[in-house]
C-alpha positions in Angstrom: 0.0 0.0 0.0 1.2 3.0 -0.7 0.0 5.9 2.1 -1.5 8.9 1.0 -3.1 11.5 2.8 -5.9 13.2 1.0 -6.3 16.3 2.4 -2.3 17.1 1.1 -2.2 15.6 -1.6 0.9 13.8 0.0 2.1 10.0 -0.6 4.4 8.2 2.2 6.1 4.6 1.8 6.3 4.0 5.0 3.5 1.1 4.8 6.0 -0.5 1.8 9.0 0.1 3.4 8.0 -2.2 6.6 7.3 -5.0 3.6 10.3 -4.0 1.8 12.4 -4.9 4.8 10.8 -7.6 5.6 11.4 -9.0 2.2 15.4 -7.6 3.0 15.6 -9.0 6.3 14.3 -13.0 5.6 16.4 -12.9 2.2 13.1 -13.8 -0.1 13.6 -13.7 -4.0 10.6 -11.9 -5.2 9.3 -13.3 -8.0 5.4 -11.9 -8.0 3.6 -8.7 -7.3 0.5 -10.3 -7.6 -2.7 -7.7 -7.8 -6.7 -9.1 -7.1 -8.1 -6.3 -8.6 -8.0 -2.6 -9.2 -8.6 -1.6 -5.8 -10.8 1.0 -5.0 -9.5 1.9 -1.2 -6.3 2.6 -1.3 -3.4 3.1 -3.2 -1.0 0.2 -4.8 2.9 0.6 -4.3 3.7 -2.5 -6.5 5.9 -0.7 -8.5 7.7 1.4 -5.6 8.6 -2.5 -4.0 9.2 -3.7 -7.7 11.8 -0.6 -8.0 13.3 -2.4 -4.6 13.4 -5.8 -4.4 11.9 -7.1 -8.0 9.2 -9.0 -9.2 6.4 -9.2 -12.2 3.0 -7.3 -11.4 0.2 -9.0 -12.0 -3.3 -9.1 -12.7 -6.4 -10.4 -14.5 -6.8 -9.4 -18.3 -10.3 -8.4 -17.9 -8.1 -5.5 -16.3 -8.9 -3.6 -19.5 -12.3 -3.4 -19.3 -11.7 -1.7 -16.1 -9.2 0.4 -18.3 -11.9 1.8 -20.5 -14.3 2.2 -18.1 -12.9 4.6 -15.5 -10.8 6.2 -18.9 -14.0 7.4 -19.5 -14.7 8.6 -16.4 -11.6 10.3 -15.6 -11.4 11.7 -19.2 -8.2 10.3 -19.7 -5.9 11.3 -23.0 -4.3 9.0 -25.3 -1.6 9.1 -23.3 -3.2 6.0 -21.3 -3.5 2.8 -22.8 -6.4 0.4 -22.6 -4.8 -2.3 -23.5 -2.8 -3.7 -19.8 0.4 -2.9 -21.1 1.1 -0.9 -17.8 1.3 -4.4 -15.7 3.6 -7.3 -16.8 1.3 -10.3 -16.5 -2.3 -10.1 -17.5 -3.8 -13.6 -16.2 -6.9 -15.9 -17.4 -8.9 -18.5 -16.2 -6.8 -21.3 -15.7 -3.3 -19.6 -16.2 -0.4 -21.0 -14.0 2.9 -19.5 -12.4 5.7 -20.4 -9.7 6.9 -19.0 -7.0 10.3 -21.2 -6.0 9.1 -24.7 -5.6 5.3 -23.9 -5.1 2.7 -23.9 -8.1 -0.2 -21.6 -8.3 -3.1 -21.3 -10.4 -5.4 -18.3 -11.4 -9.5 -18.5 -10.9 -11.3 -15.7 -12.4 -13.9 -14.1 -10.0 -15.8 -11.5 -11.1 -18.6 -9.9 -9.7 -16.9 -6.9 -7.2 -14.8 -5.9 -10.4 -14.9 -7.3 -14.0 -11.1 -8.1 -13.3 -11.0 -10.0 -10.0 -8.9 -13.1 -9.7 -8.5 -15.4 -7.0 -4.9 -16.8 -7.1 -4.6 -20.2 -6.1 -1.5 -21.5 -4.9 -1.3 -24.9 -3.1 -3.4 -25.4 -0.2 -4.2 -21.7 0.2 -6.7 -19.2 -1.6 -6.0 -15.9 -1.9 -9.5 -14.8 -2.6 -9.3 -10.3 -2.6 -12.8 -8.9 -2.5 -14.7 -11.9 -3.4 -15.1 -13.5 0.4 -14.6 -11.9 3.8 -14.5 -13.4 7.2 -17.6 -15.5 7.7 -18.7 -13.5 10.7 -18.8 -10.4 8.0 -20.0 -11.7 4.2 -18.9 -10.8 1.1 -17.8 -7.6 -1.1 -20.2 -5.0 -2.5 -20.8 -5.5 -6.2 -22.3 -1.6 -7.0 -18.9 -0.2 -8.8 -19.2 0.7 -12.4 -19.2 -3.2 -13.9 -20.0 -5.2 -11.0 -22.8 -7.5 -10.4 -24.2 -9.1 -7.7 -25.4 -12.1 -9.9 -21.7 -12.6 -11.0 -20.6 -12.4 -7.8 -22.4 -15.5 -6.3 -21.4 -17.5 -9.3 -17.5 -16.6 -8.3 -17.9 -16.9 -4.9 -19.5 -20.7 -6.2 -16.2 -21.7 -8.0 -13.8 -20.6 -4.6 -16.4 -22.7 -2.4 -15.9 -25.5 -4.9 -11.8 -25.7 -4.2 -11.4 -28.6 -1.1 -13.3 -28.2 2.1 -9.4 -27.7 3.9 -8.3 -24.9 1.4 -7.2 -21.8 3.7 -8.8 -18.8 2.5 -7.1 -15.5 2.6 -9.2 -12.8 2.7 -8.6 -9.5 1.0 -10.0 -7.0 3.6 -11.5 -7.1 7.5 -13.6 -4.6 9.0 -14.3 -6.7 12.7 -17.6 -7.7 12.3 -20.1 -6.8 15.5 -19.3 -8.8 18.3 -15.3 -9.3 17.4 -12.7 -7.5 18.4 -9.8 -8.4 16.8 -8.7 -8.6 13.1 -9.3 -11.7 11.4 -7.6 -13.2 7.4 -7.7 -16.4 7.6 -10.7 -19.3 7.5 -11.2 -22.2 5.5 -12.7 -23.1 2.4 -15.4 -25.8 4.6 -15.8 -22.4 7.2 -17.3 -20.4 4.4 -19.5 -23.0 3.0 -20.9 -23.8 6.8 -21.1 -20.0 8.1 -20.7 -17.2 5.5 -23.8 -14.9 7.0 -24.4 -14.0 3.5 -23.4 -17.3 1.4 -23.2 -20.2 3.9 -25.7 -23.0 4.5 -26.5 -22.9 0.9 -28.1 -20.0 0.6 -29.8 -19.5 -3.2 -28.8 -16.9 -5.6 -31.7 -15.0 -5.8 -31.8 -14.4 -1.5 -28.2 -13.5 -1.7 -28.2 -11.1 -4.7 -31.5 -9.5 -2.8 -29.6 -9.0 0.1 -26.6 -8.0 -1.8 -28.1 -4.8 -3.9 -29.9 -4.1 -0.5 -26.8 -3.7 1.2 -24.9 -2.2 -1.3 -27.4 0.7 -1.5 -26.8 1.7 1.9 -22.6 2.4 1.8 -20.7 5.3 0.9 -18.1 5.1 -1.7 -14.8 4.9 -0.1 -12.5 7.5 0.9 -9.9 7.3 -1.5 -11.8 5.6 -4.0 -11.2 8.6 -6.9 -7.0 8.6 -6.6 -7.3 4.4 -6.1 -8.7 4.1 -9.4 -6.6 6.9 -11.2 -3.6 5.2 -9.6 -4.3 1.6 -9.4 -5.2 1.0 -13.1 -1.7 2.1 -14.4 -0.2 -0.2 -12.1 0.3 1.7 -9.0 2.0 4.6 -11.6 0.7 7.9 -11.1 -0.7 9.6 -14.0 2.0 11.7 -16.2 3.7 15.0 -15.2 1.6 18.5 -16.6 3.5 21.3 -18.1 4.9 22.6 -14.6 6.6 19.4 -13.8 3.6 18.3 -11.2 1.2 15.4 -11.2 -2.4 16.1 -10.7 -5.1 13.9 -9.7 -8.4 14.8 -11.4 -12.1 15.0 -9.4 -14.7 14.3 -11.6 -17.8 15.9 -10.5 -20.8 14.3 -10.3 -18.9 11.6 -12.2 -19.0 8.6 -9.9 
């Protein structure tokens, strides 16, 4: 994550640093910068740790739908591409990659993004805003291009990995009653006691809930530099004439 403080207009590494020197201090060889989706609540430092310590960024190919989509809305110029060129790994369904001696594999999961993936890599699930702590639920599906329908279907093919497959979550906001921070569960926890997917719970009760929910949050905090950042790869946009990047408002836009 890279910090930034709104109200300056100020970034800080300080959150990329600590990984930084972790990465430093237990010797690892980084070989992957891997990205769920274009986030929408903070911004990405991949390329400030890929700068440091190495390592491909990547994420799903569907990224370029995202692309065109907030282009739009941000009125971007030619001078950003559409096309994913920014990252160096655009993955599909199916896709696989190492890391050392372990093999990961790439599940497209649609539904909070068109983009999301959930990367797969042995035993363990690293499932972004897809699934969150059972206690909690699931992501909201109400940004340009998600769907609540799509969603469900997503969240279908993660509960469909092994019972024992540890599930990482993506975020954790300490749901009433806990509290303490949570990441971790099981693929068998979900399916027993997701409040919003578990026990079976149809489609059509789920997406009900879903776009009930959904209509009730506020967009998040730093959701119009996330997006302007995050979809050139954690780059900010290009210098103006007086040497100065600018991050654009569009209002009424979102």
């Amino acid at each position: 994550v890279l910090d930034f403080d709104y109200a300056s207009g100020r970034t800080d590494t300080r959150s990329a640093d600590e990984v930084i020197a972790h990465v430093r201090a237990e010797g690892l060889d980084i070989r992957w910068i891997l990205e769920t989706h274009v986030h929408a609540d903070h911004l990405s430092a991949a390329p400030y740790i890929q700068q440091r310590v190495g390592g491909q960024i990547g994420i799903g190919e569907k990224i370029t739908v995202v692309q065109d989509t907030f282009g739009k809305v941000f009125n971007e110029g030619t001078e950003f591409q559409r096309d994913g060129s920014q990252f160096d790994r655009l993955f599909r369904e199916g896709d696989t990659f190492e890391i050392g001696g372990l093999r990961g594999r790439v599940l497209h999961t649609p539904g909070h993004t068109p983009a999301c993936l959930t990367y797969v890599i042995e035993d363990a699930a690293f499932v972004g805003d897809t699934l969150f702590m059972p206690d909690f639920g699931t992501a909201r599906c109400d940004f340009p291009g998600g769907s609540a329908e799509t969603l469900y279907a997503s969240i279908q093919k993660i509960l469909a990995l092994p019972d024992e497959t540890r599930v990482f979550v993506g975020h954790d906001y300490k749901a009433p009653g806990r509290d303490t921070y949570a990441w971790e569960t099981t693929v068998g926890e979900q399916k027993a006691l997701n409040v919003h997917v578990g026990a079976g719970k149809p489609m059509e009760d789920f997406v009900r809930m879903r776009q009930a929910r959904d209509a009730t949050l506020a967009m998040p905090r730093l959701i119009i530099p996330s997006l302007q950042v995050n979809m050139r790869a954690g780059q900010m946009p290009p210098p103006e004439e007086d040497g100065k990047t600018y991050l654009k408002v569009p209002v009424n836009g979102l």
